[in-house]
N, C-alpha and C positions, 0 to 999 in steps of 0.2 A: 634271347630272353627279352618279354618285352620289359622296357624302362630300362633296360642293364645301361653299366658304364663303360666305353670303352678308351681304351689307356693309347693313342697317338704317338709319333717319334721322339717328338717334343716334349713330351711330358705330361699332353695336355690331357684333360678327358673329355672324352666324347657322349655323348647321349643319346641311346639307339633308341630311335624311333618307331621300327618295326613292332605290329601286331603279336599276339601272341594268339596263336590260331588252335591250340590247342585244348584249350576249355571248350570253345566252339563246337569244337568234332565232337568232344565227348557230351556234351548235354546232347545233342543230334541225335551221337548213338542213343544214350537212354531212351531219348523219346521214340525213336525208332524202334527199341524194343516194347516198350509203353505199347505202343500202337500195333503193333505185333501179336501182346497176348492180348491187347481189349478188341479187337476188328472181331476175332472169331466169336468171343465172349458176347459181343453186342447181336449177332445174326444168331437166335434161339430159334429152330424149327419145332412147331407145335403139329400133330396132324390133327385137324380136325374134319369128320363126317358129316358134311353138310346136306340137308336134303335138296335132292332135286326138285324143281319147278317147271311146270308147262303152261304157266302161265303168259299172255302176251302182252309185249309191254303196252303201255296206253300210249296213244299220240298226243302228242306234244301240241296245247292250244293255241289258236293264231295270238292272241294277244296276251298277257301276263294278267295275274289277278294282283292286285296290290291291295296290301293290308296294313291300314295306318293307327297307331297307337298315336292320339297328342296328349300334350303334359296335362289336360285335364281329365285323363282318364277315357277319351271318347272315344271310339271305336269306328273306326271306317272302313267298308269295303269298296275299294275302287272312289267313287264321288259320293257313295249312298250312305250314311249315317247307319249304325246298327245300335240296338238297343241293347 
């Protein structure tokens, strides 16, 4: 028992130090079950019919386009100002 007393030859009492390891185990189990019924709960298989495409994908350009918004509303593509 953890914090128990125990009683020496002497007379004296002692004060057991040991853990009490049993609370432990059992919140583990709970949550073990916990986990248990929500794992399956959380993986929902939907079917969905998706159309097929034959389309080909586009190639990928050498350099990036970058498109800048600043805080005064301007508009930038790349260095070039857009109206």
């Amino acid at each position: 028992m953890a914090g128990g007393i125990r009683q020496r030859d002497n007379g004296e009492l002692e004060e057991n130090h040991e853990i009490n390891v049993t609370p432990f185990i059992d919140v583990m189990l709970v949550l073990l079950i916990i986990f248990m019924v929500a794992a399956p709960l959380a993986t929902v298989d939907i079917d969905i019919d998706l159309p097929a495409s034959t389309a080909q994908p586009k190639e990928r350009p050498d350099e990036p386009l970058y498109l800048t918004l600043k805080s005064d509303l301007a508009l930038h593509v790349g260095n070039d100002p857009v109206q």
